[in-house]
C-alpha positions, 0 to 999 in steps of 0.5 A: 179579876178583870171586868172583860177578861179572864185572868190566866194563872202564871202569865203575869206581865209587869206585875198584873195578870195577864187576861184573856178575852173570854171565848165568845170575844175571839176569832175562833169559836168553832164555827162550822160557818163558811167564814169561820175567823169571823165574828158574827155580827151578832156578838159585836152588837152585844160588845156594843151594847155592853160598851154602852151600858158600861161606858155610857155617851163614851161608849164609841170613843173608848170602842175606838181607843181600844182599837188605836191601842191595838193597832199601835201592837201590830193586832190587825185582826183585833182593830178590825173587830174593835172598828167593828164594834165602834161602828155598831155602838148605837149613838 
């Protein structure tokens, strides 16, 4: 089982599970908000401090690695939301 994801049964890539980011870490989460593909700001600054807990000082680098690696799939929407969450990570 992952740290940050939830593993989904039968969706294995390359011989490791394959996770999915648990509902409060996507786009959609029912909101009934005029801009209901965002996520509140609230719930980057809670990423942030999880990445600071977990990560330390590394915290914004590893935040930014997360979206280059995104980016380098194509995942515009997850790069925005990492830049996101690098910018919140208090430093």
């Amino acid at each position: 089982m992952a740290r940050y994801g939830v593993a989904v049964p039968g969706r294995e890539r390359w011989g490791s599970p394959c996770f999915a980011l648990p509902c409060a870490l996507t786009a959609d989460r029912g909101s009934t908000c005029s801009f209901p593909a965002m996520i509140p700001e609230i719930d980057i600054r809670r990423v942030a401090t999880l990445m600071l807990k977990h990560y330390g000082n590394k915290a914004e680098a590893e935040s930014a690695r997360r979206a280059d690696e995104l980016g380098r799939f194509g995942d515009e929407a997850g790069v925005a939301v990492w830049r996101r969450v690098t910018g919140a990570v208090p430093g």
